[in-house]
Each structure stands twice: as structure tokens, then as C-alpha cells.
VOGU-3710 file (C-alpha; in Angstrom, 3 decimals, decimal comma):
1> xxxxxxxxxx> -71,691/-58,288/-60,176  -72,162/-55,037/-62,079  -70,614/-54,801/-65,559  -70,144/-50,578/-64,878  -66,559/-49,365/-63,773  -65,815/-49,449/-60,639  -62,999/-47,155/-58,637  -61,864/-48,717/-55,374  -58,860/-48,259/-52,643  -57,547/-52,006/-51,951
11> xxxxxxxxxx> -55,114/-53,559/-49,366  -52,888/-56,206/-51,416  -52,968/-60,072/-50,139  -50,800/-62,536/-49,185  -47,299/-61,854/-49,039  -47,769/-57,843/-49,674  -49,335/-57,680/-46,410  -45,759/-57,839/-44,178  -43,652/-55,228/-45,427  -40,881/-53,552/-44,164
21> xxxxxxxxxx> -40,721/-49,706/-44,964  -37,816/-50,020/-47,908  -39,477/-52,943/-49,649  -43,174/-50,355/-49,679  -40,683/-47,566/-50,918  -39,395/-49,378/-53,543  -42,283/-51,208/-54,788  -44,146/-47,635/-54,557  -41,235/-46,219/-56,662  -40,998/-49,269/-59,096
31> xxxxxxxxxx> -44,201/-49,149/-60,214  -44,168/-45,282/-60,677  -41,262/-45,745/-63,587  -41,337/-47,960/-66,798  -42,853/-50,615/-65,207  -46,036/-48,620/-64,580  -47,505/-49,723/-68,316  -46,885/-53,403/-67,719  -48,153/-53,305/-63,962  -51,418/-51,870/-65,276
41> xxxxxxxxxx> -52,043/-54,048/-68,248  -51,602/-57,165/-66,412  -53,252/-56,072/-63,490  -55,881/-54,855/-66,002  -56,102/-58,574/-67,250  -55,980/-59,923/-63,934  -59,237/-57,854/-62,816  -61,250/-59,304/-66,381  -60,654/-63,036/-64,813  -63,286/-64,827/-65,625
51> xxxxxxxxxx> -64,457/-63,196/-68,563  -63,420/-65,424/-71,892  -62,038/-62,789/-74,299  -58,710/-63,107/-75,774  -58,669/-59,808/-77,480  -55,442/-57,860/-75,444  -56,195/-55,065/-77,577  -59,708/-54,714/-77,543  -59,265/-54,841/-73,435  -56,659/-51,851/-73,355
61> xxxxxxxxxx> -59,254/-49,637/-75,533  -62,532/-50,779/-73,756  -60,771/-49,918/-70,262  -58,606/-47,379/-71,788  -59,125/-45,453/-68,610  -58,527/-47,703/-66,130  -55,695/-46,807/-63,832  -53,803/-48,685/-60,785  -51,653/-46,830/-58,486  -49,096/-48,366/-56,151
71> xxxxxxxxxx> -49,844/-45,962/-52,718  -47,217/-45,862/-49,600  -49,640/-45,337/-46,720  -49,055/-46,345/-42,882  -50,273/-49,102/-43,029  -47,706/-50,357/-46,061  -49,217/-50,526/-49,517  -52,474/-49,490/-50,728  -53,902/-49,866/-54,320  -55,781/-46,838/-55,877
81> xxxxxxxxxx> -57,986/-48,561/-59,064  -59,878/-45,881/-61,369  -62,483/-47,638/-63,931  -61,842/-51,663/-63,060  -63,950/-53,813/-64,784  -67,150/-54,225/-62,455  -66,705/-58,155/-62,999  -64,184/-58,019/-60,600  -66,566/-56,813/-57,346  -69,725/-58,039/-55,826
91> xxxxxxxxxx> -71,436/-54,875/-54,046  -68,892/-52,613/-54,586  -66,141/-55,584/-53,028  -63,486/-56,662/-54,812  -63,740/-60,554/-54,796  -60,975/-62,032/-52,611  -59,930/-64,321/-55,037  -59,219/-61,553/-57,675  -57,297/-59,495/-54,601  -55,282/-62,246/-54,217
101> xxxxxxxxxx> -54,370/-62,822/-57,746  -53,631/-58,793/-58,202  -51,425/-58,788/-55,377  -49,299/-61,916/-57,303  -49,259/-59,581/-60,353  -47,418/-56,586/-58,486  -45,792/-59,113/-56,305  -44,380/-60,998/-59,658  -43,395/-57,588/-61,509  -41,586/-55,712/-58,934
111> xxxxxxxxxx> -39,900/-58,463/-57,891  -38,392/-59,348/-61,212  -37,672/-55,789/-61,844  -36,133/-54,629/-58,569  -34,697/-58,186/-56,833  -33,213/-60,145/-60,342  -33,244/-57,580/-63,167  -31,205/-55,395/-61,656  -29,340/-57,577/-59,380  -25,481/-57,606/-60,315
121> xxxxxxxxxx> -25,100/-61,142/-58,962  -27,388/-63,014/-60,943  -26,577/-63,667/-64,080  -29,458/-63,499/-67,094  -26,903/-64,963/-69,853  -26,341/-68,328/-68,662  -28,046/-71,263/-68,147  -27,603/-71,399/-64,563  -28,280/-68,096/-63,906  -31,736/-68,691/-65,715
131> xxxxxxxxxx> -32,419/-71,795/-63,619  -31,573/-69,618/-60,220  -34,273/-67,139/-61,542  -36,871/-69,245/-62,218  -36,293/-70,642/-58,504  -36,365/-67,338/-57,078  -39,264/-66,630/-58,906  -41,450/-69,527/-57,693  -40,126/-69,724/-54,278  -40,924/-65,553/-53,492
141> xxxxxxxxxx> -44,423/-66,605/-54,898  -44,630/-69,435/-52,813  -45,095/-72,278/-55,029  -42,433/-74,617/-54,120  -43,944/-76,611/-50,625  -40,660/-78,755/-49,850  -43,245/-80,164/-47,193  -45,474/-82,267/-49,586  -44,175/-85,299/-51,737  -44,970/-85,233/-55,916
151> xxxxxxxxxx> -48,269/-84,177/-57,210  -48,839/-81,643/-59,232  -49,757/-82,670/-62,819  -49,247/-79,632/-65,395  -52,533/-79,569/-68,140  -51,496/-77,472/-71,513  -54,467/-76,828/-74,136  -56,046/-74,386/-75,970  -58,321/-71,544/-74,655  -59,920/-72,128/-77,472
161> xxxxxxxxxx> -61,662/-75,507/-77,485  -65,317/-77,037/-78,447  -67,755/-77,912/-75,525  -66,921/-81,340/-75,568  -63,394/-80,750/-75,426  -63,544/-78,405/-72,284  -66,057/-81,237/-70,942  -63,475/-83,742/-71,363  -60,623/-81,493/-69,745  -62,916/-81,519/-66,649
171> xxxxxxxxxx> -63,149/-85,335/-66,386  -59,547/-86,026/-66,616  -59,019/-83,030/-64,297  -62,026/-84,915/-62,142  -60,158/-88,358/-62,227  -56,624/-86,686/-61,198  -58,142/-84,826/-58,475  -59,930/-88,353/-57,214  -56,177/-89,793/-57,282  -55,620/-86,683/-54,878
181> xxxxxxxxxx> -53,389/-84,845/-57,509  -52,893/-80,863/-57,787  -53,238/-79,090/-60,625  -50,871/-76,639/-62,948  -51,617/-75,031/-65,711  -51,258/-71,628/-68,129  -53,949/-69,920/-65,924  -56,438/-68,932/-68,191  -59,680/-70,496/-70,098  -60,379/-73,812/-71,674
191> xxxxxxxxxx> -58,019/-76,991/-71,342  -56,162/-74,086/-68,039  -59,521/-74,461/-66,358  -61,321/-77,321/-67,254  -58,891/-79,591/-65,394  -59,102/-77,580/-62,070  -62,755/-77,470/-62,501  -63,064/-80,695/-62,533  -60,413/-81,717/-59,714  -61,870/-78,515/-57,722
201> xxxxxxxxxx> -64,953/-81,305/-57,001  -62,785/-84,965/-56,950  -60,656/-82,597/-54,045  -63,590/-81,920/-52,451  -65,332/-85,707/-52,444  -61,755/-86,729/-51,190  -61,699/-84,091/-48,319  -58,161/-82,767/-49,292  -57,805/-79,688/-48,067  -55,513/-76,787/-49,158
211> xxxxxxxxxx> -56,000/-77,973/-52,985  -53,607/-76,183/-55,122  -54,480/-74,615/-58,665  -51,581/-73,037/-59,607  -51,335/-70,680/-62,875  -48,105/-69,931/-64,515  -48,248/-67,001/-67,503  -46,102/-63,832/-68,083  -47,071/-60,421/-69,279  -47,401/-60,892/-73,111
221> xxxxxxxxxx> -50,017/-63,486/-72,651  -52,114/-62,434/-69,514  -53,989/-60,119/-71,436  -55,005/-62,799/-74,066  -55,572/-65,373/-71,529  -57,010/-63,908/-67,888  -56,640/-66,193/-65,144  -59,565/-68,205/-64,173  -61,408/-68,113/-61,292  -59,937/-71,377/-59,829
231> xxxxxxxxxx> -56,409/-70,172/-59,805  -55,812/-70,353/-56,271  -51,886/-69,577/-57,126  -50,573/-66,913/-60,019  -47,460/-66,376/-60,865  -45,691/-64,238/-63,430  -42,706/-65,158/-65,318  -40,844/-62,262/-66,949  -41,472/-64,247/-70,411  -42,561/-66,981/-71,943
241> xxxxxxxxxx> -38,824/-69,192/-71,970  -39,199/-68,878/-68,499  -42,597/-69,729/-67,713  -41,966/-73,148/-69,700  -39,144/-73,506/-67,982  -40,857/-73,395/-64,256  -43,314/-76,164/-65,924  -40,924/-78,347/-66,007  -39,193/-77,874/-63,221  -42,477/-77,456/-61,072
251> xxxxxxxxxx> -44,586/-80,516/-62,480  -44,358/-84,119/-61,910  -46,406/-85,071/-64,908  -47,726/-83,525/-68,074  -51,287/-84,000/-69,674  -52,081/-81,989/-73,196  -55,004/-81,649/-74,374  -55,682/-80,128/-77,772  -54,815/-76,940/-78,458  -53,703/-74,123/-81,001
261> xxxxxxxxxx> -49,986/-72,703/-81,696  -49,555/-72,035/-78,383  -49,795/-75,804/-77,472  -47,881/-76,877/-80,334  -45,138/-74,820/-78,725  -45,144/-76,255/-75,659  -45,052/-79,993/-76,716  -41,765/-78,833/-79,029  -40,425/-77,233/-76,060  -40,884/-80,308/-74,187
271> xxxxxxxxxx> -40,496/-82,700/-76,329  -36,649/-80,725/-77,785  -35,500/-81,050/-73,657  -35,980/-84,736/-73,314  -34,466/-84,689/-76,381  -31,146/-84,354/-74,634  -29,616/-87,423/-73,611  -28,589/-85,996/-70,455  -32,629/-86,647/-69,793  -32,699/-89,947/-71,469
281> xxxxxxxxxx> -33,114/-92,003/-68,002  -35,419/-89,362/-66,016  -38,912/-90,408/-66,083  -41,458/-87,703/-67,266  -45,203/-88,788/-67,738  -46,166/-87,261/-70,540  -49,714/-88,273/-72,317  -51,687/-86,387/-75,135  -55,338/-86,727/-74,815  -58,981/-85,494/-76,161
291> xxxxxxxxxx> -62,523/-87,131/-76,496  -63,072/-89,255/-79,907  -64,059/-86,674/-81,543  -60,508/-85,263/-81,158  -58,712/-88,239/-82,383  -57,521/-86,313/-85,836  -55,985/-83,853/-83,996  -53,622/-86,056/-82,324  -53,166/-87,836/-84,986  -51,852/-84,372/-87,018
301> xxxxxxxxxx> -49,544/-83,709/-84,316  -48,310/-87,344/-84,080  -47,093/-87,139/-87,623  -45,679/-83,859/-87,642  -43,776/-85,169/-84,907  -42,934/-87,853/-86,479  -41,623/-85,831/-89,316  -39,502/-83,429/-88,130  -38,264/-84,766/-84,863  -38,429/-88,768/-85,610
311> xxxxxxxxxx> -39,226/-91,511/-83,971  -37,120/-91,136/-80,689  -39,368/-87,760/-80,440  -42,398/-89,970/-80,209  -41,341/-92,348/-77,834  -41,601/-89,511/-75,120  -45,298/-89,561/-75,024  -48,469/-92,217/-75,308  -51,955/-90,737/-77,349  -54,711/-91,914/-74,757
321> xxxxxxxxxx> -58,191/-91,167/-76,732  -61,176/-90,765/-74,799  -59,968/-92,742/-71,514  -60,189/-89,811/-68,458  -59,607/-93,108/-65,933  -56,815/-94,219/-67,507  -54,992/-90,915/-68,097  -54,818/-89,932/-64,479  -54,187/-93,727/-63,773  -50,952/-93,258/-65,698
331> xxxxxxxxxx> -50,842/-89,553/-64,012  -50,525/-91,158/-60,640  -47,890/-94,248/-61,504  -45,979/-91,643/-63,315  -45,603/-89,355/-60,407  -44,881/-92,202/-58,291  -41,978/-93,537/-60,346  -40,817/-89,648/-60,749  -40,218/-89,429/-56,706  -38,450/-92,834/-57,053
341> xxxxxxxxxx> -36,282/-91,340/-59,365  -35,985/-88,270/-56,532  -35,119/-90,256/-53,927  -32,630/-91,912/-55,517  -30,952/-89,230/-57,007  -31,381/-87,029/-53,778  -33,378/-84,425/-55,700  -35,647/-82,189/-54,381  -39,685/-82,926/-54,627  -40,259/-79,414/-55,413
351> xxxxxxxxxx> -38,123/-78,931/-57,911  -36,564/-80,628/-60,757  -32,517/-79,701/-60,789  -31,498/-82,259/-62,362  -33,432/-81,789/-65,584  -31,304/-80,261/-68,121  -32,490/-77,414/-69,888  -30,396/-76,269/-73,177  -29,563/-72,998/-74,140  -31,733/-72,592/-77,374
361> xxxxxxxxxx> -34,705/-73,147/-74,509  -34,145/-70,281/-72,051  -32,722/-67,156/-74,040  -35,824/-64,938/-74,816  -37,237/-64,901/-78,771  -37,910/-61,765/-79,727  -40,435/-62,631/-82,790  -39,274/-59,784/-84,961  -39,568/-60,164/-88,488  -36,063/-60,472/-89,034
371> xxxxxxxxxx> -35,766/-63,458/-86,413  -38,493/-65,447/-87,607  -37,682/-65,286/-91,182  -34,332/-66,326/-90,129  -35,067/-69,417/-88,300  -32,744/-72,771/-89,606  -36,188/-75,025/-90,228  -34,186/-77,936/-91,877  -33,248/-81,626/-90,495  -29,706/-80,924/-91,140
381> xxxxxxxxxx> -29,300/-80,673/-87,192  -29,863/-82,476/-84,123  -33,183/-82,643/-83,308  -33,438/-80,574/-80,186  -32,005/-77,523/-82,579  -34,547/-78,167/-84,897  -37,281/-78,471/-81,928  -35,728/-75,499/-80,475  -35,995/-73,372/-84,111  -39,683/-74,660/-84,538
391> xxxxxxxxxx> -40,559/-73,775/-81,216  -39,692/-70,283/-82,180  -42,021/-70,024/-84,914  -45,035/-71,310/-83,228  -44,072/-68,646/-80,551  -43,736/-65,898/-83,161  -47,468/-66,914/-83,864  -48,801/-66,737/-80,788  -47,069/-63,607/-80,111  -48,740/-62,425/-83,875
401> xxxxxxxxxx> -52,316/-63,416/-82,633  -52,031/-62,117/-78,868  -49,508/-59,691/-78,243  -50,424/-56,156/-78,813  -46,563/-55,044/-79,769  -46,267/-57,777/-82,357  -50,030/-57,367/-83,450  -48,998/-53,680/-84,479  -45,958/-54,905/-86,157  -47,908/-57,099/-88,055
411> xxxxxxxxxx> -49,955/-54,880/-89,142  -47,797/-52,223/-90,247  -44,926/-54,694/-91,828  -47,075/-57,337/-92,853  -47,219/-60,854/-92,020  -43,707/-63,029/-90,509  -42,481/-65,163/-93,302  -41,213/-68,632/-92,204  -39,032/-70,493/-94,620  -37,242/-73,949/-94,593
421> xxxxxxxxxx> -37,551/-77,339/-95,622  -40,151/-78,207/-97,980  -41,819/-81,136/-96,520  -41,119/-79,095/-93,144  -42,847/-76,138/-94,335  -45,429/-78,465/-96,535  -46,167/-80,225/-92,948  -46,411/-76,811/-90,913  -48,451/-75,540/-93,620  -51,124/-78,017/-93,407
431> xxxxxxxxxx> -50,602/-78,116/-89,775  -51,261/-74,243/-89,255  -54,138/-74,353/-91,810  -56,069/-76,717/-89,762  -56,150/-74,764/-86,652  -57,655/-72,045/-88,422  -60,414/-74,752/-89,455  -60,617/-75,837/-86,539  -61,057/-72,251/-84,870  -58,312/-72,978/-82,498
441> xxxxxxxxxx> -56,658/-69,652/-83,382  -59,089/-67,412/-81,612  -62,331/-67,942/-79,561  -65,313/-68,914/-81,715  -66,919/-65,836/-83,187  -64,227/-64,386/-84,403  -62,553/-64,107/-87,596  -58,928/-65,072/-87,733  -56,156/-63,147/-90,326  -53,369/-64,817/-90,413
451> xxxxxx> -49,732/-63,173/-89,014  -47,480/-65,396/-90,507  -46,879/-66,682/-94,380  -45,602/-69,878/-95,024  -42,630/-70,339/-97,701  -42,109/-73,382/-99,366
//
């Protein structure tokens, strides 16, 4: 692999390679207008897979010349690339496995933009409309297979994670994979690859073949958080209530590992919907895990937990410390009582409709100043409000520390302000302050400025 910029013509994968005429036109035009930015910094991202560096902006100015264009040639769609990282091609080749994940990117984007966006029949301000979308999504991508029975087990951690954390993702991911499980996670680094590293090998020692890795992120992150060579499936969400949202109604059973803000997100997102008692009765494995050494960490989260959301908030998970057996053990009985459940209820395998989803967990967050000093942090509401409210902070972080939009805003209106509760904002305090010691804000090496203030 050379580390020079490459320019290349390349055919698109998969799906993109049966077109009809209109559908070349208007992904050609599409990604000509205002979606031309977003197609090339994702694709941008996409083509660094592999390479650990969560710094979006730093990417955009190293490659600031890098160019993708969307080409309507005879043969259907052709991709002109100017100034790609050289990572991405062996002799001058693109590797097949980025080619494939490039072709999800445009796939994802266009889709969204030309098929839902501007669709007059599907409806973007209600729940069901949301849930429809998130379907559509997955299924054009190819991700729902109503032909196999439950067994994909969604992994959330941090990208940023000590050795013998990653090593540790890798054995559970090795002891799921033995149990002839599939694999889900955010796509990039870390606890998103050491799992399908490690099943990658149980998959092969078992002989299954057509393994699936599937990645789920959305154009804010990508940047921060490249796929990972192992990805074998990408797809894009259009943002990040969305992509949660297809977690849950893609997996069977959730693993986390530790993590940063953006994992601290996800459990509140999780934990706020079984919150409702609409999904008191559905079984959803959930398990937190690390290696000994990570027993603190769980144990921070556990009481935070505890604090805000209470005690019915903790009975929604078990803390299995440095056990890889017995956290794919539950893994597999979990998934087996979770297509009991689907056979009973006559839901589909592939896809969980009758999980309820609430309101405050699809609508988009846009983590403006304004909004996130506004957020209602007190336990004078039911607790899947306040999940829902906290939820929003820790993704007005991660959108501080990764997105280049909110980065800038940051740094011209200084950091978001988050008030509330004071032993809410006490707890979050300490909680926050602890990643940073922890370096779980950024990749080791790097020096982390906080985007947010606390106010207690």
C-alpha cells in the first residue's frame, strides 16, 4: 500500500452495479447538488478505513484536494477519485473491500436524499413514519435476511480503548462467533472491531460461511470513526436518532463494552426505550462487560444509572467482569428466548416492530448551544424523559469532540453549558471528568479541550 495520493476511475459494487438509466441520472444529478459535500466527506472517510484517526478535521485539510465524482457512462455509473488516500489501493487497485463499502456510502446518501427525503408519502414527523425509514433504509442496503433465524449481537464501545480492552473485545467477539453469532456494530475502531476480529476467526473454525459484520454510522460520525476493515456490510443512517434506532430494531442482543460519551449515549438511549412499559415483557439481552482492569468503569456507570434513572433502569442489564465464555453464553440464550418471543408474537426475525420507540428518541438533536443549555436535567419526570434529555447532552458532546460543524461552533461561541440538578450535574461532572482521565475522549496522544461546561 502506498501512503501517496492516488487518482483512479472505479465501477461501484453491489447493488450500484444493476441500474436502470433514470436511477444513473438521478444519482449522477444528486450528487452534483448539495449533497456533493457530504458524498465526498464520507466517501473521503470511507477510503481512510483502516487507519485509526478520529480527527474529521484534520482528514478534510490533509486530503483537502481529494475529489469524487458521480460519472453517467454506458456502462451505468462510474466513480472519478482525484487524491484518495493511497491506503485505500494495493498496486494502484482499489481494495475490494473498500469498493464495496464506497459504493454503500453513495448507495446510503442518494437514497435518503432522492427516495425518502423528498418523498411526499413518507412522513419524517411521526413516529411511524421514522420506523418506515429506518426499514427502507436497511432493507435497500440489504441488511434485513428474512431467510436466517436471530443472530446478530450488536457490540457498542469506545474507539478509544487500552490494549487490553480491545484484547478483551476480541475474545468475547471470539466466543460469540464460536456460538455461530453475527456481529453489529458502529463500524469503526476499538470495541466496533475488536468483536468482529475476533468472531472473523471463531466463524472460520466453525466453517460458517457468509459471516456478517455489519456497520451502522451516519455522516457526522464517519469521519471520526472510519469503518474497519472487517465491515463486510455499511450502512448510513441520515443521523444519529436513526442509526440507534436500526440497532435496535436490527439486533437480537446487546454487548457494551467500555466506552466514552458516545457509549454513554447509547446505553441512555437504550436503557430510556425499555423504559417504556409497552417493552416491559420483551426480552432484550443486554450485558455490560470489560477485563478486571475495567471493573471501575462499570461500576461509574452503574451508579450514575442508578442515580438518575433508578433501580428499574438497572434491572435491564447484568455487569459480567472479565467472563468472555459467559457473556456470549448469555448472548446465545438471550437470542434464543428473543425468537421465542418472535414466534409467539408473529414478529418478524429481521426486524423488531413491536419494540416501541418514543418520540423524544427519533426526532433529530440539533446540539446548538441554545438546545443543550436548555435541556430539563431534573428527576421531576418520568424516567425515559429524563433518559431521553441526558441522552441529548452526551450527544451534544460527541458532536463537540467529532463533528466539524459543531467543533467550529465551539470554537467560535465557546463551550455548551449543561445545567440541571445538582447531584445530576455533580454525578455527570465526575462522570465526564473521568473519561478525560481515562483518555476515552480522543485516541491516546492527543490532548483533549473540553466542549462542554458543567453547571451546578
Amino acid at each position: 500500500m502506498s501512503a501517496e495520493p492516488i487518482s483512479a476511475r472505479i465501477y461501484p459494487a453491489g447493488i450500484l452495479t444493476t441500474l436502470s438509466r433514470l436511477e444513473v441520472e438521478r444519482l449522477h444529478d444528486a450528487s452534483k447538488g448539495e449533497l456533493g459535500e457530504l458524498l465526498r466527506r464520507c466517501s473521503l472517510a470511507v477510503l481512510n478505513s483502516g487507519n485509526e484517526d478520529d480527527d474529521a478535521e484534520a482528514l478534510l485539510q490533509r486530503f483537502c484536494d481529494f475529489e469524487i465524482e458521480v460519472q453517467q457512462v454506458t456502462r451505468g455509473l462510474r466513480l472519478e477519485i482525484s487524491n484518495a488516500p493511497g491506503t485505500a489501493f494495493v498496486d494502484g487497485v482499489m481494495v475490494q473491500g473498500i469498493r464495496e463499502l464506497l459504493s454503500a456510502v453513495i448507495r446510503d446518501l442518494v437514497y435518503f436524499d432522492t427516495e425518502i427525503r423528498r418523498n411526499e408519502l413518507i412522513d419524517l414527523e411521526s413516529q411511524e413514519g421514522i420506523t418506515n425509514t429506518v426499514f427502507e433504509i436497511l432493507r435497500n442496503a440489504r441488511a434485513l435476511d428474512p431467510t436466517r433465524e436471530p443472530d446478530m449481537v450488536v457490540f457498542w464501545g469506545g474507539h478509544s480503548i487500552k490494549r487490553f480492552e480491545y484484547d478483551y473485545t476480541k475474545k468475547v467477539g471470539y466466543e460469540t462467533g464460536l456460538r455461530k453469532l453475527n456481529i453489529c456494530t458502529g463500524c469503526g475502531p476499538g470495541a466496533m472491531k475488536g468483536p468482529m476480529k475476533g468472531a472473523t476467526i471463531a466463524h472460520a473454525k466453525q466453517r460458517v460461511t457468509g459471516g456478517r459484520y455489519i456497520g451502522i454510522s451516519e455522516p457526522g460520525i464517519i469521519a471520526a470513526e472510519s469503518p474497519n476493515p472487517i465491515v463486510n456490510q455499511l450502512v448510513i443512517m441520515p443521523d444519529i436518532e436513526k442509526r440507534l434506532e436500526a440497532f435496535v430494531r436490527l439486533g437480537h442482543g446487546f454487548v457494551v463494552f467500555p466506552g466514552g460519551v458516545g457509549t454513554a449515549e447509547e446505553i441512555l438511549y437504550l436503557l430510556g426505550v425499555l423504559l417504556n412499559p409497552a417493552n416491559d415483557e420483551m426480552p432484550f439481552p443486554l450485558v455490560f462487560t470489560g477485563p478486571e482492569e475495567s471493573a471501575e468503569y462499570f461500576e461509574q456507570i452503574d451508579a450514575f444509572i442508578g442515580l438518575t434513572l433508578g433501580e428499574e433502569a438497572r434491572s435491564k442489564y447484568q455487569i459480567i467482569i472479565a467472563d468472555p465464555e459467559r457473556v456470549a453464553q448469555e448472548m446465545a440464550a438471550g437470542v434464543a428466548r428473543v425468537k421465542a418471543y418472535r414466534v409467539k408474537h408473529k414478529d418478524a426475525y429481521y426486524y423488531n416492530w413491536l419494540l416501541q420507540v418514543q418520540p423524544e428518541f427519533q426526532f433529530p438533536f440539533d446540539p446548538n448551544h441554545e438546545n443543550m443549555a436548555a435541556l430539563h436535567l431534573h428527576r421531576d419526570q418520568p424516567s425515559h424523559l429524563l433518559a431521553a434529555h441526558l441522552r441529548q447532552a452526551f450527544s451534544g458532546i460527541v458532536a463537540g469532540n467529532v463533528k466539524p460543524e459543531t467543533i467550529k461552533a465551539v470554537r467560535e461561541h465557546g463551550p455548551f453549558e449543561i445545567n440541571g440538578e445538582k447531584e445530576i450535574m455533580q454525578a455527570l461532572d465526575g462522570l465526564l471528568t473521568s473519561f478525560i482521565e481515562q483518555a476515552r475522549m480522543k485516541l491516546p496522544g492527543t490532548t483533549y479541550s473540553p466542549c462542554y461546561r458543567v453547571i451546578s
